[in-house]
VMD Tcl script that builds the backbone (N, CA, C; Angstrom):
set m [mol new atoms 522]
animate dup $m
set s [atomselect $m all]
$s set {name element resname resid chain x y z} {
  {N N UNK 1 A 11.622 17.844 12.420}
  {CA C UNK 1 A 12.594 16.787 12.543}
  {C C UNK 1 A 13.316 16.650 11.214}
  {N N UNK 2 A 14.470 16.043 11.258}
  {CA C UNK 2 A 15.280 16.236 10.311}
  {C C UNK 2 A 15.857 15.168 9.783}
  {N N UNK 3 A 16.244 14.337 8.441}
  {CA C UNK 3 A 16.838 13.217 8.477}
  {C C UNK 3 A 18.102 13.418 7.358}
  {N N UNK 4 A 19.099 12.714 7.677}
  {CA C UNK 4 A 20.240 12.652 6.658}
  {C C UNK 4 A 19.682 11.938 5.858}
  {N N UNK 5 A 19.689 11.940 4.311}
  {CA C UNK 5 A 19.422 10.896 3.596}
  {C C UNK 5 A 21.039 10.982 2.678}
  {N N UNK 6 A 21.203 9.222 2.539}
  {CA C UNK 6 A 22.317 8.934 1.446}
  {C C UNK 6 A 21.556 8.635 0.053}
  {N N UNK 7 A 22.189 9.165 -0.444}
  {CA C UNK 7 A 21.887 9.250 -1.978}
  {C C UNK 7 A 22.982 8.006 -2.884}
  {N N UNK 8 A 22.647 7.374 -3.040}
  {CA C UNK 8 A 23.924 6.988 -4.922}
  {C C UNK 8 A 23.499 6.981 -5.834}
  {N N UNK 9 A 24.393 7.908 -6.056}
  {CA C UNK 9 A 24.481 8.242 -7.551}
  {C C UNK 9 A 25.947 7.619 -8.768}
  {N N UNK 10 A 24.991 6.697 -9.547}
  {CA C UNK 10 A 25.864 5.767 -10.431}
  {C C UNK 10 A 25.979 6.255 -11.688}
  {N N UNK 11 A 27.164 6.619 -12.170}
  {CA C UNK 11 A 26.968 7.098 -13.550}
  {C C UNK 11 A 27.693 6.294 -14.914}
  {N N UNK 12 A 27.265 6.301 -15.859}
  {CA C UNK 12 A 28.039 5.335 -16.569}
  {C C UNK 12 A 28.797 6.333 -17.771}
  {N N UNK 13 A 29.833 6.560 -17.709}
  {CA C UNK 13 A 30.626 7.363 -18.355}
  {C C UNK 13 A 30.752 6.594 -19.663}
  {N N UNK 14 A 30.757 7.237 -20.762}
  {CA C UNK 14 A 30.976 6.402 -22.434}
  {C C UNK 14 A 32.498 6.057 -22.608}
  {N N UNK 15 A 32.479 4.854 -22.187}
  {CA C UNK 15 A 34.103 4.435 -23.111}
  {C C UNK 15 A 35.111 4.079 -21.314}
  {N N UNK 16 A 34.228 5.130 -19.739}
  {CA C UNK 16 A 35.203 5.396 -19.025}
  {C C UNK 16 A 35.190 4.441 -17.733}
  {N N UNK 17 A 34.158 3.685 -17.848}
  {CA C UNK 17 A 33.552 2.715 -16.704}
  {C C UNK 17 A 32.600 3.004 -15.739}
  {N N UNK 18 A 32.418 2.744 -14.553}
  {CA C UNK 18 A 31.702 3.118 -13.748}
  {C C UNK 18 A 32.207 4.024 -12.681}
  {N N UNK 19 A 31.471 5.206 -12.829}
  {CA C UNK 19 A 31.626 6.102 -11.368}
  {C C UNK 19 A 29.968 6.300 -10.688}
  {N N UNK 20 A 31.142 6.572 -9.431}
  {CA C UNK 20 A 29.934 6.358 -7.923}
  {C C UNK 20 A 30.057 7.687 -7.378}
  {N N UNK 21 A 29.416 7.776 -6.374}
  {CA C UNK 21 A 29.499 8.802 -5.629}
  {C C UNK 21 A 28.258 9.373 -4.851}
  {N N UNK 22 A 28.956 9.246 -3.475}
  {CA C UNK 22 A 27.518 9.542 -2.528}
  {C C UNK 22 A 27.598 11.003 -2.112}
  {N N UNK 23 A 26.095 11.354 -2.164}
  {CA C UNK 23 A 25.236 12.606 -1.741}
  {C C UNK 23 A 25.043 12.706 -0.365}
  {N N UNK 24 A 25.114 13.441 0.647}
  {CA C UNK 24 A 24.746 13.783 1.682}
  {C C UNK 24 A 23.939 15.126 1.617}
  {N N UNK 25 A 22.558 14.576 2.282}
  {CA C UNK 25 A 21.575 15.766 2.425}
  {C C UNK 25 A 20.783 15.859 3.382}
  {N N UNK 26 A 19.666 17.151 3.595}
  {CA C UNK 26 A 18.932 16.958 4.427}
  {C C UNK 26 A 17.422 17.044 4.034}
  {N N UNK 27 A 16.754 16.272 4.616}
  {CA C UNK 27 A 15.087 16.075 4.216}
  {C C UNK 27 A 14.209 16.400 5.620}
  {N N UNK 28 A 13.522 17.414 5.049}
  {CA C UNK 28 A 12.707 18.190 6.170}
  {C C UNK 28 A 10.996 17.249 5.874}
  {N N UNK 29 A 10.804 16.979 7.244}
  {CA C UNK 29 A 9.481 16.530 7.231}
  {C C UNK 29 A 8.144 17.324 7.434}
  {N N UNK 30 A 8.873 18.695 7.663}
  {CA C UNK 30 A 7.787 19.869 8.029}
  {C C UNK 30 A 7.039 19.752 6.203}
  {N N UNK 31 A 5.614 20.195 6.593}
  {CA C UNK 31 A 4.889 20.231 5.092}
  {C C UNK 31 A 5.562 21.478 4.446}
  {N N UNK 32 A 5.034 21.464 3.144}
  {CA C UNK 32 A 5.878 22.127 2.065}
  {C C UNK 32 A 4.554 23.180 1.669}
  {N N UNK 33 A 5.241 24.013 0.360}
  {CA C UNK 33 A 3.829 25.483 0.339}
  {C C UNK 33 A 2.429 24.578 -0.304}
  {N N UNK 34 A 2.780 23.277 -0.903}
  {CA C UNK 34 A 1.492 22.382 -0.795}
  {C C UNK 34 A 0.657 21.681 -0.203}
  {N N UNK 35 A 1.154 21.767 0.994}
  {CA C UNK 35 A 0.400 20.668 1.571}
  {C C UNK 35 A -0.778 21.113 2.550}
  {N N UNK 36 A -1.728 20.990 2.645}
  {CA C UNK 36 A -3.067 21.306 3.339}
  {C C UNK 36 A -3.189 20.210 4.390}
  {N N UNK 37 A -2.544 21.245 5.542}
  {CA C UNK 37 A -2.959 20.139 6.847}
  {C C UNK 37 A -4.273 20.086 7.345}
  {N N UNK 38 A -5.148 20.882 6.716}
  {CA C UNK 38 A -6.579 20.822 7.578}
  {C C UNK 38 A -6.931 20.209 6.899}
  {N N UNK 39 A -6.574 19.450 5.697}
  {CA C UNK 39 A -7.415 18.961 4.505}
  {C C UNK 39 A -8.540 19.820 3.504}
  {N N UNK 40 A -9.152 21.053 3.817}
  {CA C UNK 40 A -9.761 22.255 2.967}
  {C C UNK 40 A -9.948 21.619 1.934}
  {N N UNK 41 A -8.742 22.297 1.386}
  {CA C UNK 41 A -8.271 22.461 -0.493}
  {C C UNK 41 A -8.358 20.980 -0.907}
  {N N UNK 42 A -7.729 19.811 -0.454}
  {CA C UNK 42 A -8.104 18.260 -0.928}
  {C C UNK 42 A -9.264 18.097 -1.018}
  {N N UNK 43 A -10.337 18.665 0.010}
  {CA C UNK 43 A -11.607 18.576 -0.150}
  {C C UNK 43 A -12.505 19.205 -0.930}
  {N N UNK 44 A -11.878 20.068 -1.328}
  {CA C UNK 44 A -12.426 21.476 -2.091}
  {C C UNK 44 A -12.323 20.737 -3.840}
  {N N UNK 45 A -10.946 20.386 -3.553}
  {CA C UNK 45 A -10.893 19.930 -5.200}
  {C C UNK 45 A -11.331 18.272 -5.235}
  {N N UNK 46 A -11.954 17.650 -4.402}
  {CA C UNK 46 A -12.691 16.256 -4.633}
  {C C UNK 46 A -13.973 16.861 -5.201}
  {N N UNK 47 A -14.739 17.672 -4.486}
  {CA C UNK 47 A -15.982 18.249 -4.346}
  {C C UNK 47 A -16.235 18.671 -6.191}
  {N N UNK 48 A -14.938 19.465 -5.886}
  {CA C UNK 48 A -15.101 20.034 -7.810}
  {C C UNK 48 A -14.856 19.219 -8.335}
  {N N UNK 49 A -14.211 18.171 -8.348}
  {CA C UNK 49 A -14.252 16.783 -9.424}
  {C C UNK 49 A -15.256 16.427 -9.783}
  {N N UNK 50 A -15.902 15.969 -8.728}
  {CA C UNK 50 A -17.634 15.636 -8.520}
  {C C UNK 50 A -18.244 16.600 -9.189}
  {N N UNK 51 A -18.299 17.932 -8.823}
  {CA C UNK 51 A -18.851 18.090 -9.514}
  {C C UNK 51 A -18.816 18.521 -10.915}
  {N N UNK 52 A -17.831 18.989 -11.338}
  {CA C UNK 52 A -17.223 18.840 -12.402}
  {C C UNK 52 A -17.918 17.228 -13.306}
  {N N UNK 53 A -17.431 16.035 -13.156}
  {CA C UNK 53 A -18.090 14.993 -13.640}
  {C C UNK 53 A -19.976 15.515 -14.171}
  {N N UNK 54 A -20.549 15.643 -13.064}
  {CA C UNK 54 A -22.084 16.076 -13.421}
  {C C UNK 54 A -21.782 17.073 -14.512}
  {N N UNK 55 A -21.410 17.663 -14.864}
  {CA C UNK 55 A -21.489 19.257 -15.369}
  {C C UNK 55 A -21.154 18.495 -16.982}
  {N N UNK 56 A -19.847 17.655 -16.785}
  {CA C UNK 56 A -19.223 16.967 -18.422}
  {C C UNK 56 A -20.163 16.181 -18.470}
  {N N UNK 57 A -21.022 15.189 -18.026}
  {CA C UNK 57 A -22.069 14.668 -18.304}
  {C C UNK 57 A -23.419 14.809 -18.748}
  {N N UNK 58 A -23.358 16.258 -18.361}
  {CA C UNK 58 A -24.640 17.047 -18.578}
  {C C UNK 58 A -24.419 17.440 -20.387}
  {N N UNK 59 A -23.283 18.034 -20.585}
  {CA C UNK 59 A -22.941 18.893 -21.784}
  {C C UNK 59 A -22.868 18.056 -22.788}
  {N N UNK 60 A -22.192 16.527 -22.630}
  {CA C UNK 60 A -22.444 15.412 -23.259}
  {C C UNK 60 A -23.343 15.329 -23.811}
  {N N UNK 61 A -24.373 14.824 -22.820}
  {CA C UNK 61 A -26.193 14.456 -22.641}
  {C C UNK 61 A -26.384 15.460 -24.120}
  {N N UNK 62 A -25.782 16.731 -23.599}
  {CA C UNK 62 A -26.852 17.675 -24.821}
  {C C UNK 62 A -26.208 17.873 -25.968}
  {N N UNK 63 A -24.450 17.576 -26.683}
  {CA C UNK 63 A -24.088 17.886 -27.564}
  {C C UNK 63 A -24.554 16.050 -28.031}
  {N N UNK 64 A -25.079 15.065 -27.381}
  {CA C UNK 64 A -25.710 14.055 -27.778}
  {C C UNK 64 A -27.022 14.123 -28.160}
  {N N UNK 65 A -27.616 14.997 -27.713}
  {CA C UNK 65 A -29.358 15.041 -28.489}
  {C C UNK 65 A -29.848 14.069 -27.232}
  {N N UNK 66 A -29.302 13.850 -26.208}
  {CA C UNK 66 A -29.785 12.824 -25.159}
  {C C UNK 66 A -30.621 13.526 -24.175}
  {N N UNK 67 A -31.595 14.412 -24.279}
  {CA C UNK 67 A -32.317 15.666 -23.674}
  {C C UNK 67 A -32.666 14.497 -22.239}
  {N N UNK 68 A -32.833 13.347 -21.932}
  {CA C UNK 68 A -33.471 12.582 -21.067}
  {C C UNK 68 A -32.347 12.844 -19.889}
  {N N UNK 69 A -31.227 12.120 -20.317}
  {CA C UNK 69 A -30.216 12.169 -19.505}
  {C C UNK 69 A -29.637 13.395 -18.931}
  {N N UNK 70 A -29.813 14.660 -19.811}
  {CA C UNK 70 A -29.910 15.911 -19.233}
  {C C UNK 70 A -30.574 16.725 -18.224}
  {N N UNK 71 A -31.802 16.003 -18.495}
  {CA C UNK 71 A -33.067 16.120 -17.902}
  {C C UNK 71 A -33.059 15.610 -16.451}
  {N N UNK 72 A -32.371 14.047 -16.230}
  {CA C UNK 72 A -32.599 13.323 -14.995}
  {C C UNK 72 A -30.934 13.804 -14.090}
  {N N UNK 73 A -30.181 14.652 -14.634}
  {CA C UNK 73 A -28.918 15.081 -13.938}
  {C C UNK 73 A -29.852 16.384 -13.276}
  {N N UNK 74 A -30.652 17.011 -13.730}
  {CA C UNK 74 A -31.370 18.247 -12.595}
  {C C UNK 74 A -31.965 17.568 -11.674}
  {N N UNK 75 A -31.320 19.238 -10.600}
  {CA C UNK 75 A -32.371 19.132 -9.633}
  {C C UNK 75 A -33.405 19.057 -9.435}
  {N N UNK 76 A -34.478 18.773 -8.584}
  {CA C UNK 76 A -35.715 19.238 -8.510}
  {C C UNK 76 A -36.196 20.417 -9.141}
  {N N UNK 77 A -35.442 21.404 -9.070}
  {CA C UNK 77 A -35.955 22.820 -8.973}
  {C C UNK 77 A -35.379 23.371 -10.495}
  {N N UNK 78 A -34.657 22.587 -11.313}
  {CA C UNK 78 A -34.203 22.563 -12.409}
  {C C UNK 78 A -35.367 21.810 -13.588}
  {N N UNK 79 A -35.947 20.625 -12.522}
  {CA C UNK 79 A -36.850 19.364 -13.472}
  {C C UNK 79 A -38.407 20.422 -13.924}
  {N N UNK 80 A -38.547 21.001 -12.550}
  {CA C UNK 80 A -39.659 21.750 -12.405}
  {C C UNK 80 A -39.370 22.755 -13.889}
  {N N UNK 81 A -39.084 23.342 -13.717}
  {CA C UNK 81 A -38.361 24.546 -14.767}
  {C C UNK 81 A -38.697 24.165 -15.952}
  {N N UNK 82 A -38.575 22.935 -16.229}
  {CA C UNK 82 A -38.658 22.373 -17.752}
  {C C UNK 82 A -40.464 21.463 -17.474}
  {N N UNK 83 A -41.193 21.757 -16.430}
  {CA C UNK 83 A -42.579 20.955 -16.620}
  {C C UNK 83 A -42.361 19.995 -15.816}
  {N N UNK 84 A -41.240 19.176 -15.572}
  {CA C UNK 84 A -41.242 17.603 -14.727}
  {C C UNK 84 A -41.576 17.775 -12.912}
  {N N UNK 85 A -42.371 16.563 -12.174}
  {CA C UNK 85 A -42.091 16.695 -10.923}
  {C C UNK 85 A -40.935 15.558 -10.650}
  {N N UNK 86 A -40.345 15.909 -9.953}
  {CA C UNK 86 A -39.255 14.963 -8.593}
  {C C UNK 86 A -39.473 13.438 -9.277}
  {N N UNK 87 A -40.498 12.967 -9.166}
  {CA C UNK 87 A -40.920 11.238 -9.244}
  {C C UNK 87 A -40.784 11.537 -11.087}
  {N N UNK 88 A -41.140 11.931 -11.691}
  {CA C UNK 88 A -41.825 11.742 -13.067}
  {C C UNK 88 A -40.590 11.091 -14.082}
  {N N UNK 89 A -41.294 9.577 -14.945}
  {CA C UNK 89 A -40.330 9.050 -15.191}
  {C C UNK 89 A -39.614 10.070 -16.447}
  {N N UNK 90 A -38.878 9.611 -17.027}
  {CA C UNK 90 A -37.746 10.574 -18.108}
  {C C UNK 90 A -38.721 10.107 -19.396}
  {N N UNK 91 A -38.782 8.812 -19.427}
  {CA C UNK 91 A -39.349 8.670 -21.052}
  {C C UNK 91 A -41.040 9.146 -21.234}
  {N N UNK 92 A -41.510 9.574 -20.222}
  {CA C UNK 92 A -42.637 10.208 -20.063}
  {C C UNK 92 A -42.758 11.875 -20.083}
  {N N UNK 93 A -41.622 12.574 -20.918}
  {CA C UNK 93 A -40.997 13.844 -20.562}
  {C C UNK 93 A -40.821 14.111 -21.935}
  {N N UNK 94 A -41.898 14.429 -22.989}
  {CA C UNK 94 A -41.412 14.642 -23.829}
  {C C UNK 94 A -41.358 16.652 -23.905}
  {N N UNK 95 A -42.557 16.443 -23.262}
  {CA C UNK 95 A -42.956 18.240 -23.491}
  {C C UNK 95 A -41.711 19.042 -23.169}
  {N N UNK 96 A -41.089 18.289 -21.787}
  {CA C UNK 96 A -39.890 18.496 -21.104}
  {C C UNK 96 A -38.464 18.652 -21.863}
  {N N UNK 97 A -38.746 17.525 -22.715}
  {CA C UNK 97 A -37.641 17.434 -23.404}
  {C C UNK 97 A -37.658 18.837 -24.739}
  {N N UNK 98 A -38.539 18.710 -25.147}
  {CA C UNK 98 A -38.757 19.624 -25.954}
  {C C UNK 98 A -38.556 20.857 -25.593}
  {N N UNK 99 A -39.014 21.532 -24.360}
  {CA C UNK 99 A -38.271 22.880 -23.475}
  {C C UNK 99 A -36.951 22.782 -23.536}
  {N N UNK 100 A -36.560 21.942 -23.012}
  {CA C UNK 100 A -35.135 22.238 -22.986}
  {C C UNK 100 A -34.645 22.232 -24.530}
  {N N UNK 101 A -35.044 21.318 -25.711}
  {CA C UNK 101 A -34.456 21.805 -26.613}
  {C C UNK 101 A -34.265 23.381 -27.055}
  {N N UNK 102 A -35.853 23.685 -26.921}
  {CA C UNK 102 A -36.357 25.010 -27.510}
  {C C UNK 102 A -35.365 26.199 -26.557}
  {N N UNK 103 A -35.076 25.868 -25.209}
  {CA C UNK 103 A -33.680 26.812 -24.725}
  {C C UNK 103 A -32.454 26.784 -24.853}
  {N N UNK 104 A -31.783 25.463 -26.012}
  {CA C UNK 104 A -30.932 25.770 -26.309}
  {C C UNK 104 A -30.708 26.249 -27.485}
  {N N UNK 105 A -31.680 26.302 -28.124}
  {CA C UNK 105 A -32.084 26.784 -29.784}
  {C C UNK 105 A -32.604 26.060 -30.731}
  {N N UNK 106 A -32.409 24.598 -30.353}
  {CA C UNK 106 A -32.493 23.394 -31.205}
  {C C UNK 106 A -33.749 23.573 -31.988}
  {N N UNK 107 A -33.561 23.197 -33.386}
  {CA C UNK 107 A -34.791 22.893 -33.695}
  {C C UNK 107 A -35.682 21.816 -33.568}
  {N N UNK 108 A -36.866 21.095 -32.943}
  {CA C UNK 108 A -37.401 19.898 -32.217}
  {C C UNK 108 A -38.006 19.550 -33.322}
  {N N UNK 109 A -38.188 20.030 -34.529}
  {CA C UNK 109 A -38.926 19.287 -35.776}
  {C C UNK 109 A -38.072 18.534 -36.570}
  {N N UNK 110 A -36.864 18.405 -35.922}
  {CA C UNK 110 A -35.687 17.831 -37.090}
  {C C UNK 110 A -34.842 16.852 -35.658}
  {N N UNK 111 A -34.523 15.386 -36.098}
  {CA C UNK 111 A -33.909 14.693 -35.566}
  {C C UNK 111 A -32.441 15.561 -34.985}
  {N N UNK 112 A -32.107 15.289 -33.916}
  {CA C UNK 112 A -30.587 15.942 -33.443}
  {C C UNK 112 A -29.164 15.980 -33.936}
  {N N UNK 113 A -29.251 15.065 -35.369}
  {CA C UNK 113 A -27.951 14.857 -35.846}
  {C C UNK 113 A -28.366 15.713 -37.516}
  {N N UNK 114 A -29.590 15.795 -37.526}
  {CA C UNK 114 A -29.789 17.036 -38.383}
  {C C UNK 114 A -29.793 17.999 -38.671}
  {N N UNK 115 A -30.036 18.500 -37.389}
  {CA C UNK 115 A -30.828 19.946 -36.855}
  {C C UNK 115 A -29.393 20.745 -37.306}
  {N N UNK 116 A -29.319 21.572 -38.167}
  {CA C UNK 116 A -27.891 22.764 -38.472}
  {C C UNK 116 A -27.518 23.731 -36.776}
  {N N UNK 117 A -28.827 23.472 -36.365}
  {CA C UNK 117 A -28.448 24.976 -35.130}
  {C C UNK 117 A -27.684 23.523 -34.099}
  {N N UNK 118 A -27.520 22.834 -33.982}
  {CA C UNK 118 A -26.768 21.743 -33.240}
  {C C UNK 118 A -25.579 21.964 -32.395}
  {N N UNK 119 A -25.418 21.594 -31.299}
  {CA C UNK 119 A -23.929 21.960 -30.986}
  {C C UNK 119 A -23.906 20.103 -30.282}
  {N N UNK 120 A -22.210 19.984 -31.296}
  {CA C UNK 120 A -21.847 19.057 -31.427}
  {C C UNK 120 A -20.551 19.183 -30.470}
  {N N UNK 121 A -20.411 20.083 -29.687}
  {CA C UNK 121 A -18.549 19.654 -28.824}
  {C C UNK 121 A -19.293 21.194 -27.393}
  {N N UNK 122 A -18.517 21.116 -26.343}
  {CA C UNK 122 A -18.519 21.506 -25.153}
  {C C UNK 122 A -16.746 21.733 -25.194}
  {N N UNK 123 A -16.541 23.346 -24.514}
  {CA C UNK 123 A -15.368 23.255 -23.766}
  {C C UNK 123 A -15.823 23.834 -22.410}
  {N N UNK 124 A -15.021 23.631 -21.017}
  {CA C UNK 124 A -15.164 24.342 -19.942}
  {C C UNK 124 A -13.900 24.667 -19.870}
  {N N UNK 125 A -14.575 26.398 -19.919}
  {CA C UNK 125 A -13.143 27.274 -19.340}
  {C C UNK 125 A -12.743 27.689 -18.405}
  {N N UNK 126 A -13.414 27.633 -17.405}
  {CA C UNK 126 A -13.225 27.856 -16.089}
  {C C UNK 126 A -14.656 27.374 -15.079}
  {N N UNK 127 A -13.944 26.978 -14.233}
  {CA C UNK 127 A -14.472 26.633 -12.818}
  {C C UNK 127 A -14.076 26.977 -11.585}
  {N N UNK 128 A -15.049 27.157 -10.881}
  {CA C UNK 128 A -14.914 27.502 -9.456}
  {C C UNK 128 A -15.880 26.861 -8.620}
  {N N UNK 129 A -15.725 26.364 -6.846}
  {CA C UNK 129 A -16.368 25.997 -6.069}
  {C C UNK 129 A -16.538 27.023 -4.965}
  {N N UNK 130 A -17.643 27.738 -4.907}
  {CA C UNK 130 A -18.451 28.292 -3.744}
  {C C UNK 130 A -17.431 27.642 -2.287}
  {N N UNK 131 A -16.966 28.483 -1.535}
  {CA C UNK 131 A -16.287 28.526 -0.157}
  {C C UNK 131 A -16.787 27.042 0.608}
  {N N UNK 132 A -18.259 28.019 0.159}
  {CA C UNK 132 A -18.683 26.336 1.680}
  {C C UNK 132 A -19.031 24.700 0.751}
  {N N UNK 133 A -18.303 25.051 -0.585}
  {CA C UNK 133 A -18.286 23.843 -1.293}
  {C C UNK 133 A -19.737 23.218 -1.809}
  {N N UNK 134 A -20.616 23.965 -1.303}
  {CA C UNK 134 A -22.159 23.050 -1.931}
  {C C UNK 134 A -22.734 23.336 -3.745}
  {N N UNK 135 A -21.696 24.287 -4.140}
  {CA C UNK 135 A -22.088 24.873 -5.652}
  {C C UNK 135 A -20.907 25.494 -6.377}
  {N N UNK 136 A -20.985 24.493 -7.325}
  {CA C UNK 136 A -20.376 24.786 -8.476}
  {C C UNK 136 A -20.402 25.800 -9.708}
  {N N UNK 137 A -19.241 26.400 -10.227}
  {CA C UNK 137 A -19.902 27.034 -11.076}
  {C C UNK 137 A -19.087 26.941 -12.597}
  {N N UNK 138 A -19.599 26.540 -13.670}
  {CA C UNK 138 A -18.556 26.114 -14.944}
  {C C UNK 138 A -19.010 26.914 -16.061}
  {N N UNK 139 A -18.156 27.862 -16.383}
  {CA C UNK 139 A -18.343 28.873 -18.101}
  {C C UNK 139 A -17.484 28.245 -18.430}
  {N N UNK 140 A -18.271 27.990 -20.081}
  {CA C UNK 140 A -17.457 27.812 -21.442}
  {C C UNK 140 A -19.099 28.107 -22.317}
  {N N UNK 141 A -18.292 27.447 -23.192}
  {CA C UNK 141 A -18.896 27.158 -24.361}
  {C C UNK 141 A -19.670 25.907 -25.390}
  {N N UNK 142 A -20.832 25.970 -25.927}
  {CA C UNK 142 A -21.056 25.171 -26.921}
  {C C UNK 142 A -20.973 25.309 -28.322}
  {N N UNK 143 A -20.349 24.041 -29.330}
  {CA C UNK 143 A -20.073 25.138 -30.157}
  {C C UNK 143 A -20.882 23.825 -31.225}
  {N N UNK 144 A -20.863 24.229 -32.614}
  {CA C UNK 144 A -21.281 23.179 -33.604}
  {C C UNK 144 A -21.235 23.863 -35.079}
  {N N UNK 145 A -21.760 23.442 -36.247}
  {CA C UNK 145 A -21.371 23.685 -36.952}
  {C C UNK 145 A -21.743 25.043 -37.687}
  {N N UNK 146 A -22.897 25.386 -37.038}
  {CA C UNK 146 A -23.163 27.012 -37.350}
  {C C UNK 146 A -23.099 28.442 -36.313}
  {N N UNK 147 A -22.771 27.566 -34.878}
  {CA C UNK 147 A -22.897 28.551 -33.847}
  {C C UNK 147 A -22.073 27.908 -32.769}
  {N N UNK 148 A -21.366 28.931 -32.081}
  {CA C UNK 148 A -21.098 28.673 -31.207}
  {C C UNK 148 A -21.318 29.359 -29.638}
  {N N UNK 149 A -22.155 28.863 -28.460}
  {CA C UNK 149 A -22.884 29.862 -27.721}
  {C C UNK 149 A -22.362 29.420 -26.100}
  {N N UNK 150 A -22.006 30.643 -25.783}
  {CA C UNK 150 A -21.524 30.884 -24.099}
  {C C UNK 150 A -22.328 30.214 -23.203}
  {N N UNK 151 A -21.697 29.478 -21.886}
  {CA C UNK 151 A -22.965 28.797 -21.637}
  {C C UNK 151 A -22.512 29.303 -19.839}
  {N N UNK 152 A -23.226 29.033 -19.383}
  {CA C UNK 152 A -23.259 29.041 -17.651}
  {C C UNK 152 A -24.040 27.987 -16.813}
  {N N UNK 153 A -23.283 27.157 -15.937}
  {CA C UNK 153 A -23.577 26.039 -15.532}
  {C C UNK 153 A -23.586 25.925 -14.409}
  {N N UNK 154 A -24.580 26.047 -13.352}
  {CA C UNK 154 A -23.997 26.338 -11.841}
  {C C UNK 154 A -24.748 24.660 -11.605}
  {N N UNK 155 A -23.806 23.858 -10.779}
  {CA C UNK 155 A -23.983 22.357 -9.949}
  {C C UNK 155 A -24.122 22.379 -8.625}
  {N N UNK 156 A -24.807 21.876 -7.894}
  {CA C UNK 156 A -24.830 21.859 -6.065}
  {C C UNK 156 A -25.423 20.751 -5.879}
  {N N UNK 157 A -25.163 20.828 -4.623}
  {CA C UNK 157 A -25.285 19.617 -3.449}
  {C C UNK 157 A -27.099 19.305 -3.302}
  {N N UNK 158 A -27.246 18.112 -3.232}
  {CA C UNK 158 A -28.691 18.208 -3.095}
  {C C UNK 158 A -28.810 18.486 -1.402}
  {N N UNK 159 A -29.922 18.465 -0.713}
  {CA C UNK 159 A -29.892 18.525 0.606}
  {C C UNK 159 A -29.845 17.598 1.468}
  {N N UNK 160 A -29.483 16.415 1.038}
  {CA C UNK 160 A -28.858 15.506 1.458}
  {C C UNK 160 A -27.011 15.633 1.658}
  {N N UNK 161 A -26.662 16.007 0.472}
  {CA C UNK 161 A -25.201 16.546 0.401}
  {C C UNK 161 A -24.509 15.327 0.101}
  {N N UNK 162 A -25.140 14.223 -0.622}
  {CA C UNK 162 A -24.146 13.210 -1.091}
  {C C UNK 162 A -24.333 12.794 -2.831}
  {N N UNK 163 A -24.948 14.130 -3.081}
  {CA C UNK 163 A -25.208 13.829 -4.812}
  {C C UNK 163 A -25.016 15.584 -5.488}
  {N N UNK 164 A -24.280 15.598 -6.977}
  {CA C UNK 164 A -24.439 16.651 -6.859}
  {C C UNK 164 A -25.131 16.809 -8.223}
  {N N UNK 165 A -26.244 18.250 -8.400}
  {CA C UNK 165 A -26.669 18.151 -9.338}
  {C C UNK 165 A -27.251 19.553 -9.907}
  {N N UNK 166 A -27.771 18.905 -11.522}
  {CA C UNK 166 A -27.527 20.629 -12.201}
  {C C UNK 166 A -28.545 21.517 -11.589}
  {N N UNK 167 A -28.389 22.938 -11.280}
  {CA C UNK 167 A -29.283 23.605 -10.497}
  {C C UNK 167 A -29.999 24.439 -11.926}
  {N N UNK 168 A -28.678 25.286 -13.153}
  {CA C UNK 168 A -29.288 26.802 -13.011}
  {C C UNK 168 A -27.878 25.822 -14.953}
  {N N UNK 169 A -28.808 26.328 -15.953}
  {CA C UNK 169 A -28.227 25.877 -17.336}
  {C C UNK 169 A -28.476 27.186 -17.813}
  {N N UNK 170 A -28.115 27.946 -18.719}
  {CA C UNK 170 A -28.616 28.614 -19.316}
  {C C UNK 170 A -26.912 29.289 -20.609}
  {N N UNK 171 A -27.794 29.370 -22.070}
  {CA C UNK 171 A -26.916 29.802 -22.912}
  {C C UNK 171 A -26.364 31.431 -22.601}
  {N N UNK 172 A -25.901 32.377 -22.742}
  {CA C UNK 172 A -25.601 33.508 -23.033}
  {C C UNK 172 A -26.658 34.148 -24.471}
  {N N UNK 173 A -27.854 34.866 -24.199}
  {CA C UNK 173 A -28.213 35.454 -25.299}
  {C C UNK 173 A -29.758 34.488 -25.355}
  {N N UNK 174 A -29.823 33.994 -24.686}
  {CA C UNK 174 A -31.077 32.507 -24.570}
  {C C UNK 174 A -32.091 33.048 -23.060}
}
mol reanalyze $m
mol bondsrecalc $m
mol representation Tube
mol addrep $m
């Protein structure tokens, strides 16, 4: 379907007064090379927001020395990995916490704003969402003041499918 639209267009000339002048056009209501009528791709890129958010929260957590909050963004099968079960509270996680330092290099005998091997900033350089949308996947980097190390971050759906969370962390070279 098709509609005339009128346009005015007012222009103010320097020194010459006011000129007018109307546009006649046509405005097509058919969708354009953007628009996703099945909704897919809108859904595709909510999904990666989401999960995207977990992933910047996670990298946070760890260029913060906040190993807890890193810790309680895994999955089950991520918590396990580092010693924790499903229920087990965070501030009861030290051994836990300490794994995960010891895989990102950190040294655990020196407070986190000490430690030289530290990474103090996160970039993500690319992302992608898995077809059927349940897993994420984010490369970049951590970097700080003596190193800077490749990282790989895959996020998914729990099996519920209304939370999403870290599955699979790991540095490049770690």
């Amino acid at each position: 379907m098709r509609r005339i639209t009128f346009v005015l267009v007012v222009l103010l000339a320097a020194g010459a007064g006011l000129l007018a002048g109307f546009f006649i056009g046509q405005h097509s209501r058919a969708p354009g090379p953007t628009a996703d009528p099945g909704g897919t791709n809108s859904g595709k890129q909510a999904d990666l927001k989401w999960a995207r958010q977990v992933a910047e929260t996670f990298l946070q957590a760890l260029v913060d020395g906040d190993l807890g909050t890193a810790l309680d963004l895994g999955s089950p099968a991520f918590r396990e990995r580092y010693g924790l079960s499903a229920a087990q509270d965070r501030d009861a996680t030290y051994n836990a916490k300490m794994a995960l330092c010891r895989s990102c290099g950190y040294n655990s005998q020196l407070a986190h704003k000490d430690d030289p091997a530290r990474h103090d900033r996160f970039a993500i350089d690319k992302e992608e969402i898995a077809p059927g949308q349940d897993e994420a996947v984010f490369l970049g980097s951590l970097s700080g003041p003596k190193r800077t190390d490749p990282f790989r971050l895959v996020v998914t759906k729990d099996r519920q499918g209304d939370k999403w969370r870290v599955a699979v962390f790991g540095l490049d070279g770690r």
